[in-house]
N, C-alpha and C positions, 0 to 999 in steps of 0.2 A: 504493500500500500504506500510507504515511504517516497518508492521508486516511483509507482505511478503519481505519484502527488507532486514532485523534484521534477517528472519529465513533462506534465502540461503545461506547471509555471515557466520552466524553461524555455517550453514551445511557442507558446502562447506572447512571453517574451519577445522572440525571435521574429516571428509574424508580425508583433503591435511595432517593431523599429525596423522593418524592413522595406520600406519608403519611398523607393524606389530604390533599391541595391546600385544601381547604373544611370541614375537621371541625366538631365540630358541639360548643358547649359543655354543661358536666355539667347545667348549670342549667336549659337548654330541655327542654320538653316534648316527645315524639313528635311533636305536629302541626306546633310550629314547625320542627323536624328536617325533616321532609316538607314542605313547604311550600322550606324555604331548600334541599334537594334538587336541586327542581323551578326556581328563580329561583339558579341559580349566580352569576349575575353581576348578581344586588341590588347587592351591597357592592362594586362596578368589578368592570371588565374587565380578563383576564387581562393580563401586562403579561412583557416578555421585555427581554432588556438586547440593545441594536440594531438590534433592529425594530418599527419605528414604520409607521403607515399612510402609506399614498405608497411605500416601500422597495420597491423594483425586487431581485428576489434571481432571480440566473443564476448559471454555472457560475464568475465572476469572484469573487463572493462568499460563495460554498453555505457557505462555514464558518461562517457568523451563523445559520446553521440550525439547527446542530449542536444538539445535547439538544431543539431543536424540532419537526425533522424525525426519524424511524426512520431507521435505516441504510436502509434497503432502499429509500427514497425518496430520500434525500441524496446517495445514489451517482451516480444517475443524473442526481439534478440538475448535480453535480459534473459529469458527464460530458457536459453540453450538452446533455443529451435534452428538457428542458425549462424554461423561468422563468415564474415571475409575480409581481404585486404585491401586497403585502398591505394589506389596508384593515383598518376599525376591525372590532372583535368583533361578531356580531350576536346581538340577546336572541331565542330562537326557544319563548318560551311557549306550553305546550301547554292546550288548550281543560282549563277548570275543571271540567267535567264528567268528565272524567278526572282529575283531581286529586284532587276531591272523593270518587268512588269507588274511588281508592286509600286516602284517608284511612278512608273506612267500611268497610274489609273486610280490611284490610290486617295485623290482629291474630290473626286466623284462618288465614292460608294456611299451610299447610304442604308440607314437599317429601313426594312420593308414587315409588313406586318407576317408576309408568308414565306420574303425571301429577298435577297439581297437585291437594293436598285442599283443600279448603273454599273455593277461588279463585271468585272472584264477575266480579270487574271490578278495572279501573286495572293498575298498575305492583305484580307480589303482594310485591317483595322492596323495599321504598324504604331501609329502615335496614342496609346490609348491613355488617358487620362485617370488616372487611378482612383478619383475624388467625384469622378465624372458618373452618374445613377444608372447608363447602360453599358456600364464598363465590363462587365460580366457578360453581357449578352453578347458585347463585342469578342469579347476573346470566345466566347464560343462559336461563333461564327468565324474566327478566323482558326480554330483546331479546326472544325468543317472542313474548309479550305487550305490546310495547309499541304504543305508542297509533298506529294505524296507520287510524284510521276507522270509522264501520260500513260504508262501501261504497266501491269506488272504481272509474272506468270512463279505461283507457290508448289512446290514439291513438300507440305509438311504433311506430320504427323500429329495426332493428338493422341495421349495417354489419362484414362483415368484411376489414379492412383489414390490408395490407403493411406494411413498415416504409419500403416509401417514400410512404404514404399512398394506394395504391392500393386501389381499391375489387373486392374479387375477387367479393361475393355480398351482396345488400340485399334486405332484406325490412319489410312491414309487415304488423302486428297489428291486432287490435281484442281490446282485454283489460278484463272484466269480472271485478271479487270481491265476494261478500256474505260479512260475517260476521254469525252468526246470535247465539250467546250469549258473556258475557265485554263487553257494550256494555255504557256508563257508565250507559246509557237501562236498566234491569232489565228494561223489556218488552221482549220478545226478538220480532220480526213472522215467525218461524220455530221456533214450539214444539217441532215432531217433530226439527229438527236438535239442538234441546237434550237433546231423549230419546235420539237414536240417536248424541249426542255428539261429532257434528259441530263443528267450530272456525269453518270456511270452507267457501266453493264459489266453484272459478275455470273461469270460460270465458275461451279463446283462440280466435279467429279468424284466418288467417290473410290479408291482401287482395294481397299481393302476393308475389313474382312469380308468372308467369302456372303454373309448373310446380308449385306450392302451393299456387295461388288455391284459398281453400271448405275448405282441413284445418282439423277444429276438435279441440278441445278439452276437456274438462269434468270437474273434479278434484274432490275432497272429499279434504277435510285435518279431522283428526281430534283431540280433547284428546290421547286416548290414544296418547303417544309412540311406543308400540312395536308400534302398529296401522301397516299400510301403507297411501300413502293411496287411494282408489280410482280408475282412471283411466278414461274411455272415450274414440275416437277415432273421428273420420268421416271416411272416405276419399271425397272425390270423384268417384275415379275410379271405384269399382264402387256410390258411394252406398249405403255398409252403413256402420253401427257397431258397434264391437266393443271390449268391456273389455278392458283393457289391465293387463301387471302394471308396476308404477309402479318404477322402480329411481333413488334417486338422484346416481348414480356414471355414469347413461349421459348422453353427449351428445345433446340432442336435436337431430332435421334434419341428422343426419351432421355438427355442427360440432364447437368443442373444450370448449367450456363445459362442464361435468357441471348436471344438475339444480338440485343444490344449491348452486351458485354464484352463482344469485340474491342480487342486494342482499350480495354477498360471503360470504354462509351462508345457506344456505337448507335444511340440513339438520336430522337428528332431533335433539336435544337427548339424548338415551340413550348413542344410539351413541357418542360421545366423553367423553372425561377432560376434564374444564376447573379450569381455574385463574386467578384472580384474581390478576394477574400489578402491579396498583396504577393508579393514576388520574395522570394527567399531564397538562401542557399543551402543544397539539401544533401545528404546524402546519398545516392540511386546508381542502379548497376551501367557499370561504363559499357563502349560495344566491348565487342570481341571479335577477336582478326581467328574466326574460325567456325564454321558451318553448324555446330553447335555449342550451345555452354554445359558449362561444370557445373550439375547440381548436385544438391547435398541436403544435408540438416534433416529436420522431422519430415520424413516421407519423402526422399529426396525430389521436395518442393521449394527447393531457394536456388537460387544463383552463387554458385563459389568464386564465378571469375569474379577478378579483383570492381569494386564499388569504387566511386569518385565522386568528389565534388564538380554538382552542376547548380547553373542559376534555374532555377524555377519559377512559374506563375502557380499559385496557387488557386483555385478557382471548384466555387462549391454550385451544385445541382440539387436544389430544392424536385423532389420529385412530384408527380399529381398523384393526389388523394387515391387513386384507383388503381395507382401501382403496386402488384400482387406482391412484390416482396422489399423493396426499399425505402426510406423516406428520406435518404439523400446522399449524393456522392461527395466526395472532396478527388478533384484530380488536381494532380500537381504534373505541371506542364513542361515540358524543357522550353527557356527560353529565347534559343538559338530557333530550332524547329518547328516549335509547338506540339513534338511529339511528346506521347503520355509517358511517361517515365512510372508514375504508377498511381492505381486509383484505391480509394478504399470506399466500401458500401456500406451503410447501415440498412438495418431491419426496421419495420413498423414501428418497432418501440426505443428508436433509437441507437441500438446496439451496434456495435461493431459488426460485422458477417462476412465478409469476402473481402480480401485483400489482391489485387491486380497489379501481377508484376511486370514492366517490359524490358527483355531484352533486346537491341539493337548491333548490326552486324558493324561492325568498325569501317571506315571510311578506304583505308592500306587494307583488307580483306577483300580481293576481287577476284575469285578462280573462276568466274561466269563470264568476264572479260565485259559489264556493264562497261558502257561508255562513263559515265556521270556514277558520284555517289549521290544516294537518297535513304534519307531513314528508314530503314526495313526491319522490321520486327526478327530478330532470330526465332525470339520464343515471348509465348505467353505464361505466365504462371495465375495461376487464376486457386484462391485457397479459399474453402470457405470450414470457419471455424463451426459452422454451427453443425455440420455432417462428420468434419472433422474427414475432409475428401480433397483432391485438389485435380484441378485437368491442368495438363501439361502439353499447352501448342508449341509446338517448337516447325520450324523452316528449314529445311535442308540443303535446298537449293532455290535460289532467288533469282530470276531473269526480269528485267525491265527496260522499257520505253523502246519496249520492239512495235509496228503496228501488227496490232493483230488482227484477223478475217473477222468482219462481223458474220458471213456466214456460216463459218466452220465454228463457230464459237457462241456468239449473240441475239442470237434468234432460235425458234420454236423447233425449228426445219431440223437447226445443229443438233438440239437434243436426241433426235432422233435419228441425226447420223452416226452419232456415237453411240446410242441405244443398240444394246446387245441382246 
């Protein structure tokens, strides 16, 4: 109790004087703003009194944590569930051509009630005003958008594991996306998805096991937040397909995940209250220069590769009354990216319940010969205490911003050319 009482004051601490970590002076223009944004760590690397790279932090030491870790992570470290090492900071610069097209469009966007006005391309919110009442809605609308590729083609696997690291159900995918308009490139190689205001199109395959083999896939995700997205499915077993109504609150394949728990949110941007809860610097798992990571701890459900200090946004999701299992998230953001670094969910009654880990493949990690680096999930860790269960997405092979065939891939026709 001690512990837990030392680590909110300290949190809570850390969050109320973190002010902007990186403000921006009166004298700079918009683009140098945007620009030192994007390169948080020009001027050095974050720095923490204690932890230094090399530092071994387990359950002996978890209090040099404190104000760098969230409670909801420092407890468990505290409690032996997991250690790691922390190395130097890493600079995760995102391809110029998204930079560039937030700097050209970035005066024009405005918040819309269903979806963003005048939004072209890049990151639509870079200057956001922390003091400012839609400053939350803003950053979530810019994770929405953040730079995430034109295309990207997934080789993972998922595991659903015990707490004593047992393996109860494993499967693999074959995961294609194309997004068509919002590229930093303005030629869009899919006009009518820009007319009929399409965002994306995701194919999923499934290759294994044998009682899943051939389920596919094929989604359309939309500007318009409070459109639902369209889904269709192909059963193997009777070799039909059939539209599906898309709900983000159900587990899919009978497991515990809801929809939305992708990448720790994966939901509508509408539906929730958000709030700009301040920027900090935290402790979170650095990439890795390797196809997958080291896990370990209770149920080897942690990341071993070495953790790092990064800057973060902090930013909380008030959920709607209706939602089956949360009543609200806290994501803490990387501030370079705007990728999830990791979320935590509370239950109806407020509890803790799911903790949402991400790891990211390191920028010097390239055996796919990508032209460009872009923030790619290695692995998900997704834990929820209250099952006392965890799934384990992990990526094995990542290919992106190849084009891909809308019709071998993206349409109804596809599913049923690869319907076995």
């Amino acid at each position: 109790m001690r512990m837990r009482c030392r680590t909110v004051m300290a949190w809570s601490f850390a969050v109320l004087c973190s002010a902007p970590l990186w403000g921006w002076a009166e004298q700079e223009g918009a683009a140098a703003k945007i620009e030192a944004f994007f390169s948080p760590y020009r001027r050095g690397m974050p720095r923490a009194h204690g932890i230094t790279p090399g530092l071994k932090i387990d359950k002996t030491n978890a209090h040099v944590a404190a104000g760098m870790l969230p409670p909801e992570l420092l407890d468990h470290l505290a409690a032996g569930e997991f250690s790691f090492t922390v190395q130097d900071t890493t600079d995760t610069p995102l391809r110029q051509a998204y930079v560039d097209a937030t700097l050209r469009g970035y005066e024009q966007v405005a918040l819309g009630e269903r979806q963003l006005q005048n939004y072209q391309a890049g990151l639509p919110f870079p200057l956001i005003d922390p003091q400012d009442p839609q400053a939350g809605l803003k950053a979530a609308w810019n994770y929405k958008y953040r730079d995430r590729g034109d295309s990207v083609q997934y080789w993972p696997t998922n595991e659903h594991r015990t707490s004593s690291g047992a393996v109860e159900r494993s499967e693999r995918f074959y995961i294609a996306i194309m997004y068509g308009p919002h590229r930093p490139d303005p030629a869009s190689p899919f006009p009518k998805w820009e007319q009929g205001g399409v965002y994306f199109k995701r194919y999923m395959r499934i290759v294994a096991p044998s009682d899943a083999e051939g389920r596919q896939i094929m989604s359309l995700n939309y500007n318009d937040d409070t459109r639902l997205d369209d889904q269709w499915v192909y059963d193997p077993r009777t070799r039909r397909t059939r539209k599906v109504v898309y709900n983000p609150y159900e587990a899919p394949g009978n497991g515990q995940l809801l929809s939305e728990d992708t990448s720790g949110f994966n939901g509508y941007v509408h539906t929730y209250q958000w709030k700009y809860v301040g920027e900090q610097t935290v402790l979170a798992p650095g990439p890795i220069r390797s196809a997958d990571p080291t896990l370990g701890g209770k149920g080897n459900w942690y990341p071993l590769d070495p953790w790092e200090l990064r800057k973060a946004i902090v930013l909380e999701a008030i959920s709607p009354e209706s939602h089956p299992l949360y009543s609200r998230r806290l994501l803490y953001l990387d501030a370079q990216t705007y990728s999830n670094l990791y979320t935590f969910a509370y239950d109806r009654a407020g509890k803790h319940r799911r903790t949402f880990l991400q790891v990211y493949f390191h920028p010097e990690f390239n055996p796919w010969k990508n032209d460009v680096w872009l923030p790619q999930i290695s692995a998900q860790l997704s834990i929820d205490y209250e099952s006392d269960r965890a799934s384990i997405f992990q990526t094995h092979k990542v290919v992106y911003n190849e084009l891909l065939s809308e019709t071998r891939f993206f349409s109804v026709m596809a599913l049923m050319l690869h319907g076995k």
